[in-house]
N, C-alpha and C positions, 0 to 999 in steps of 0.2 A: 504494500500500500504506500502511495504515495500522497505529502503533508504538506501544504506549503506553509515557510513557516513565513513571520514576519521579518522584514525586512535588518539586516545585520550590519552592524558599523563598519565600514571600509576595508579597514584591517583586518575582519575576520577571517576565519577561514575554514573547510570544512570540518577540520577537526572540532570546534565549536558545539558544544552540545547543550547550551542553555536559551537556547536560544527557544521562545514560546512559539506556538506552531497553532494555525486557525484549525477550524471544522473542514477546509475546504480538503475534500480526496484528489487527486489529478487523476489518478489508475483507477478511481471506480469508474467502469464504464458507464453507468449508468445516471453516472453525473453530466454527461456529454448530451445525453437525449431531453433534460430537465429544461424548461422552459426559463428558470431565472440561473442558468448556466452565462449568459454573455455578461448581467450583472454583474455576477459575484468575479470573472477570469479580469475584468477591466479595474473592477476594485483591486485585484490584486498587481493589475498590469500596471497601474496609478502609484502603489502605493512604492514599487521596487523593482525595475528591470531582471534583475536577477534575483532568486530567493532560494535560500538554504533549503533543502527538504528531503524528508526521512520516508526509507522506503523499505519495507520489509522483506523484497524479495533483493534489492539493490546497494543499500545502508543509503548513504548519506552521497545527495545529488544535485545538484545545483539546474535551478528549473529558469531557463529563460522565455521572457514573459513578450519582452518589446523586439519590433521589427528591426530595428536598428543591429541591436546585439545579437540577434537571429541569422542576420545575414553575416554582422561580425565573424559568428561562429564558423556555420557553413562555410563562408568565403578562404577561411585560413585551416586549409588541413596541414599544413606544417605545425600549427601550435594546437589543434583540436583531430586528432586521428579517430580513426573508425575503425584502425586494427584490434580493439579490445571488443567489440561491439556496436553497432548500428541501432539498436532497440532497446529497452527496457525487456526487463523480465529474464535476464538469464542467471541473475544469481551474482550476489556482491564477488569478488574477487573472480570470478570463472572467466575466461578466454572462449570464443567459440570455435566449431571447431572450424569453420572455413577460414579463420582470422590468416589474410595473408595469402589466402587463395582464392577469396571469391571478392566477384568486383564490389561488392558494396562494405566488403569488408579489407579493405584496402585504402593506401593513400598510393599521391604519386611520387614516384611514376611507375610503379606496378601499375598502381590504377590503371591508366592509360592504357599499358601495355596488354592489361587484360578485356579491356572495352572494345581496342581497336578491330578484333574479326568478328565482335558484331557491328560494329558502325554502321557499315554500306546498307544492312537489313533493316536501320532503322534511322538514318537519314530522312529529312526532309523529300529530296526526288524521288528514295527508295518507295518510301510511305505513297509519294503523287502518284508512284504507277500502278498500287495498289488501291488507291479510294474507289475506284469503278464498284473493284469488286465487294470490297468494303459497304461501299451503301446500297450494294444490292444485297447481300447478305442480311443486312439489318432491317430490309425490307420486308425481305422473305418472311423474319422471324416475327414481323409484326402483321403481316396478312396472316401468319397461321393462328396466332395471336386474337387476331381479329375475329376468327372461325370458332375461338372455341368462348369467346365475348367475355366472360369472367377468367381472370389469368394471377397468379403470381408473376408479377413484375419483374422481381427477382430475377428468376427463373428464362426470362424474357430475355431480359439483359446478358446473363450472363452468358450464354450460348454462343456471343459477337465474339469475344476474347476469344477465348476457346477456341474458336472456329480458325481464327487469324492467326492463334501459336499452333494449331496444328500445322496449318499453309507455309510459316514459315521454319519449323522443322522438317516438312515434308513426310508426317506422318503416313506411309502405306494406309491406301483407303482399308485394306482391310482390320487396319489395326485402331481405328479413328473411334470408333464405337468404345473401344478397352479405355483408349487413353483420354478420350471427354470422360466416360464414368468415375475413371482412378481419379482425374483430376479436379470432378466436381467432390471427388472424397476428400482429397488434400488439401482442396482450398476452402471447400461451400460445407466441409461437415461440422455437424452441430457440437461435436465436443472438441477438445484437445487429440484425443486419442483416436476417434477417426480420424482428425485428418493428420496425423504421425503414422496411423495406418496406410494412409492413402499417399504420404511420399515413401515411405516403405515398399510402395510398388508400381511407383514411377520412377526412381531414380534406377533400381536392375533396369526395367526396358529402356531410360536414357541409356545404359550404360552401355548395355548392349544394341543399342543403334551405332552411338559413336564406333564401337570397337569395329564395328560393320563400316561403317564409313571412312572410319580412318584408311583401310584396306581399298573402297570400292567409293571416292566419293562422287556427290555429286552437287548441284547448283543451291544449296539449302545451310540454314544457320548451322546443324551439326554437323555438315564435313564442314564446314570452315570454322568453326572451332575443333574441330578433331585434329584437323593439317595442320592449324595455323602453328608457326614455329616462335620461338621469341629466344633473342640470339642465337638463330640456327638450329633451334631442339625443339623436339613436338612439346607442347603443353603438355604435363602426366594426365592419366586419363582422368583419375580421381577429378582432377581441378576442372576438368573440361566439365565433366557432371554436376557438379556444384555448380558452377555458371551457368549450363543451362537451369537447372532444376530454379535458382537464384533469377531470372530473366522470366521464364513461367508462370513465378509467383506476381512476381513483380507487374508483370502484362496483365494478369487476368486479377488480379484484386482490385488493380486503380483504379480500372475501369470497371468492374461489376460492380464496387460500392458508389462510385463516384456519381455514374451511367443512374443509378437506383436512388440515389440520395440527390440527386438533381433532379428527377423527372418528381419523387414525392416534392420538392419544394415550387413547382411547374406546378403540380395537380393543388396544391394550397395557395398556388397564388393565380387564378385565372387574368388578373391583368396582364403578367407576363408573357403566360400562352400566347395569351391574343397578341402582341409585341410580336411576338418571333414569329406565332401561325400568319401574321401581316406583314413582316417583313420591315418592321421600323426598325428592328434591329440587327447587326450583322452575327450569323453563326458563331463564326470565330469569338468575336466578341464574347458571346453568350458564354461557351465553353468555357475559358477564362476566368470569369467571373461565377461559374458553377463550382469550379475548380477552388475558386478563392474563400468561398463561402461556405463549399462541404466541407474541405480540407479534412478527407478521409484519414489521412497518413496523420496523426494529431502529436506523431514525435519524432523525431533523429535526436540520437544519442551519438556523444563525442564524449573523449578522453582527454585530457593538458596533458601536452606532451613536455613542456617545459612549462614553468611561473609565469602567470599572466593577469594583467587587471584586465577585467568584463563589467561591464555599465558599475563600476565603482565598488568591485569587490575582489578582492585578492583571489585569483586561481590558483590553487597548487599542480606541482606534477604530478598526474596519478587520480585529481580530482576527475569526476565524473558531472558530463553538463550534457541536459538535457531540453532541446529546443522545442517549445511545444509550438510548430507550426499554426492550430488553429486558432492561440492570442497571439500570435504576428501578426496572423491576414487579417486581425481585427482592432490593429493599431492607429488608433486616430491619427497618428503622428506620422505615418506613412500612405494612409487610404484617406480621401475626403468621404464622411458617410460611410464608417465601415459596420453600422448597421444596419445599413440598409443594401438591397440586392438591385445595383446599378446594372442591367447586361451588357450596356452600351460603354462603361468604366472604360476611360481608357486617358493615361497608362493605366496599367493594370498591373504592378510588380512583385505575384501574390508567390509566393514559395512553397504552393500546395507539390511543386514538382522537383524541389530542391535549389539549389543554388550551387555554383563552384565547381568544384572538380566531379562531383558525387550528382550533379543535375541527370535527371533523370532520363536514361539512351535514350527509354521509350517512349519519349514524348511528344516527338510527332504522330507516331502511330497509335497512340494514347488519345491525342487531340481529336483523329483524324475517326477514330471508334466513337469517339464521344459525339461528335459533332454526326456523324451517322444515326447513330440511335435515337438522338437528341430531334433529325431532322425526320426521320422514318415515322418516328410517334407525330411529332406536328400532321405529316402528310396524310398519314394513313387513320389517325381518330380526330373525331372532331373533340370527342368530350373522352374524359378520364376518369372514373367517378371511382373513390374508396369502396372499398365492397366488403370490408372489415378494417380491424385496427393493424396498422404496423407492428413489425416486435425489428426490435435493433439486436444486432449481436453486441456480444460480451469482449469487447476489444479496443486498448488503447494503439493496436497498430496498423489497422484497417478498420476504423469504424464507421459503420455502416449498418444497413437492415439485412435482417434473414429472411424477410418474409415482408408484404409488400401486395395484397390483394385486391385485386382492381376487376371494374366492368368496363371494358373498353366500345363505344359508338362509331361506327364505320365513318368515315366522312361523304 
């Protein structure tokens, strides 16, 4: 559990243990879905940029509040690494195990080095020659959608990703049925232990494609991470599976909570439908600022690699700092009106995708899902109508709904 506490005299430092601490949980997830949630994160964003706070799966972690020191962070992986971890919840003192082998568990320029043979698959041109089929996809899944007129939402959504990281591993059609089920276990299941289940038996069949590829490749993300060399030597295989299994996640969560947690704030807010179903406001735009105001991802976790001040607080080496993206993208001091859902915002400089070295590969191809699913629903119903209650999952690293039940009206 994490505490935030009140704010600490300059010179302190994590070692500090008297320091009194509010009501406010950041780790319950269930604080994130509460209606006086922006309240209470602004009073605390007001009161200290940075705020000492105790966690029980974690110990003691430093929670950044303001956009400013957010990006501070992110922006500097020389003095804030992601070699110890990327997330909360692994356990005070633990390493994980990718630490050093998987891109998001890296600084540069491993980093880089590890990023570079996916690049080309998810560049911006890469992503443009793929949108055709992109927004027919997300067509498809909304006319079937449409057929059967009360739908989990959910469910809807999430089928685009999926769809897109099989295409771009080149999943064998035959095998496409095993690897959307495994993957709706690993990502979409209801506990911890299904979906530990569920990479339990995706990560053999990655492993065993690569070793297949590495031998026999061909035009797709896993021979080009299986080939790819770096100073002359194949990546070990281990590392290549991680990356992908790490790139899979990463594709189909941003987008199925993001994709679901935008279209519920669309179905509560009919002015903006009408905006986008009439075209006052540009797509791109919209995504953006969907992006800005879900802000699914609600953390990145960094380590001080050396001593450093952060908005007026002494960092040690070793301390642990914890960015909560979703009071950044709601920092007055950065957003004009950052309570209110502007689609037309622009700039727009929301960190729902990361910042720095660690910005998010998939981001085009990210934008380019969202902006599909986003345009599929406008076209394809006129009306969206609740058909019961949401349930949100239990998640401070993808938060989001599990459930999401609608009657959808042909247009």
């Amino acid at each position: 559990m994490l505490t935030a506490s009140a704010p600490l005299a300059p010179s302190a430092a994590l070692t500090t243990s008297s320091a009194p601490t509010t009501s406010v949980d950041l780790t319950e997830p269930s604080l994130w879905a509460r209606p006086d949630t922006p309240a209470l994160v602004d009073e605390l964003r007001r009161e200290a940029s940075v705020h000492l706070t105790d966690t029980v799966d974690d110990g003691r972690v430093w929670s950044v509040l303001t956009y400013k020191e957010s990006a501070d962070v992110l922006r500097n992986a020389a003095a804030f690494s992601s070699e110890s971890g990327s997330l909360l919840g692994a356990g005070e003192g633990n390493v994980p195990v990718g630490s050093g082998r998987m891109m998001a568990l890296t600084d540069p320029p491993r980093h880089r080095e590890l990023r570079a043979p996916a690049n080309p698959f998810f560049s911006k041109n890469g992503v443009k020659g793929a949108a055709r089929s992109i927004s027919e996809r997300a067509g498809e899944l909304f006319d079937r959608a449409l057929e059967h007129g009360t739908v989990d939402l959910v469910d809807v959504v999430s089928a685009l990703p999926l769809a897109v990281m099989c295409d771009l591993l080149d999943v064998p059609e035959a095998d496409r049925e095993m690897v959307v089920r495994v993957c709706d276990v690993a990502f979409l299941g209801r506990t911890p232990e299904e979906r530990r289940a569920g990479h339990q038996q995706l990560i053999p069949y990655l492993l065993h494609q690569v070793m297949l590829r590495r031998s026999d490749p061909r035009d797709d993300l896993i021979s080009m991470m299986a080939t790819y060399k770096i100073n002359g030597r194949l990546m070990p295989i281990e590392d290549v599976v991680l990356n992908l299994d790490n790139i899979v996640v990463g594709g189909v969560q941003t987008v199925r909570h993001t994709a679901a947690m935008g279209l519920h704030t669309l179905v509560q807010r009919p002015d903006l439908w009408r905006k986008l179903q009439n075209g006052e406001v540009s797509m791109d735009s919209a995504v953006d600022e969907l992006l800005r105001w879900t802000s699914v991802g609600l953390h990145t976790l960094r380590t001080a690699s050396r001593d450093i001040e952060l908005g007026g607080r002494h960092i040690r080496r070793g301390d642990r700092v914890a960015v909560w993206v979703w009071s950044a993208n709601r920092d007055p001091e950065a957003f004009d009106r950052p309570e209110e859902i502007l689609l037309d915002r622009s700039p727009n400089k929301h960190l729902a995708l990361g910042l720095g070295a660690h910005y998010c590969i998939g981001a085009p191809l990210a934008k380019a899902e969202l902006s599909a699913l986003y345009t599929a629903a406008l076209e394809k119903a006129a009306v969206i109508e609740p058909a019961g209650p949401v349930q949100y999952n239990r998640s401070i690293i993808n938060f989001g709904l599990d459930h999401f039940p609608v009657t959808l009206t042909p247009r």
